[in-house]
N, C-alpha and C positions, 0 to 999 in steps of 0.2 A: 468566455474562456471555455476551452473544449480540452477536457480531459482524455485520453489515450493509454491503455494500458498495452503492451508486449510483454513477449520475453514467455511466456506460457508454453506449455505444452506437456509431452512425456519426460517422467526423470525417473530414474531407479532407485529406488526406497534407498534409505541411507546419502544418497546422491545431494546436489546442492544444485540450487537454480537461482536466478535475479530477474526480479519483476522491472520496470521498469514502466512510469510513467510519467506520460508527455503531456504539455500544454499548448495548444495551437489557439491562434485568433484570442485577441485580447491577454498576449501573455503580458504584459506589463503587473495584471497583476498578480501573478504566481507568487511573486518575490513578499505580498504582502500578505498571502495566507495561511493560515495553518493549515497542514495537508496529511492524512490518514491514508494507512493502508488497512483494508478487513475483508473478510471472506465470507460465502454465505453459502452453507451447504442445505441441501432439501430436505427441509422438515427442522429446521433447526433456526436459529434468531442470528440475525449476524452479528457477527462475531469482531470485534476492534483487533488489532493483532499490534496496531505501533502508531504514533503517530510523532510528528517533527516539526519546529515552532517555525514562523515565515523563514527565520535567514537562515537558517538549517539546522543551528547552534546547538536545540535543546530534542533530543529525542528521547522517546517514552515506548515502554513496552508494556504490555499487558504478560498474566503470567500464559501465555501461550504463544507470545513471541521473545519472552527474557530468556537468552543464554541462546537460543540458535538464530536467530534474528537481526539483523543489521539494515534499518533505515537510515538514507541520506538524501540529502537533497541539493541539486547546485541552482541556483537560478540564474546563473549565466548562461544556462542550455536549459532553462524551462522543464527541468527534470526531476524527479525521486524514483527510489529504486527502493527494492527489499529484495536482501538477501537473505535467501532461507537455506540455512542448513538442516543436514541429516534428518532429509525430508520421509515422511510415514505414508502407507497407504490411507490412512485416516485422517489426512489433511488432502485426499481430489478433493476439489471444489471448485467453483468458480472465486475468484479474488477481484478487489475492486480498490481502486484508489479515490479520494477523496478530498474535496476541500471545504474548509471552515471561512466561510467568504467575511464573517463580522468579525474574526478576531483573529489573534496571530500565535496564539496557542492556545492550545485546550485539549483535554483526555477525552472529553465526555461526545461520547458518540450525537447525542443529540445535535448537536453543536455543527457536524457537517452535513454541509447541506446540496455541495455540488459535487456529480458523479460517474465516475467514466461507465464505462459498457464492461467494461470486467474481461478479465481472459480464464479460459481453464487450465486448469492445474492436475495433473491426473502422474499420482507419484505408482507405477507399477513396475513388477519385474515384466 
């Protein structure tokens, strides 16, 4: 299964953007894993930002995604998304979405282990 991130680009500080990621070849099994969104800026650890149980039901935020953060996932279109509000210059980076191919939920970073190509994110005036 090949994971696919969009939706990237320029957004103006305060602004609001939706990530968006796809699942191509082998999407059967989308539907049965846990799937993470996290970002990895240079010089720094990456970072979990939300992550959301296979059927989409249970999503979790870390505190740098609680309160402007909205992960979902449909797996009838092989998709998750994060919506980030009232985005800072202190969140450019590149973002990457994720999946936990042994289980069907879990917080812990370790845990995922399949990962798209990332898109950047660069929030400026």
């Amino acid at each position: 299964m090949q994971l696919i991130e969009s939706g990237g680009g320029l957004v103006q500080p305060g602004d609001s953007l939706t990530l968006t990621c796809t699942a191509s070849r082998d999407t059967h099994f989308f539907s049965i894993y846990a799937m993470g969104w996290f970002r990895h800026a240079p010089g720094k650890e990456r970072e979990l930002l939300a992550t959301i149980s296979a059927s989409g039901a249970v999503p979790y935020y870390t505190d740098s995604g609680q309160g402007r953060f909205s992960i979902s996932k449909y797996n009838a279109n092989n998709a998750m998304y994060l919506r980030m509000n009232r985005m800072e210059p202190e969140e450019t980076t590149i973002y990457y979405c994720a999946a936990a191919t042994r289980i069907q939920y879990t917080t812990r970073t370790a845990e995922y282990n399949h990962w798209g190509q990332g898109t950047q994110v660069t929030a400026a005036s």
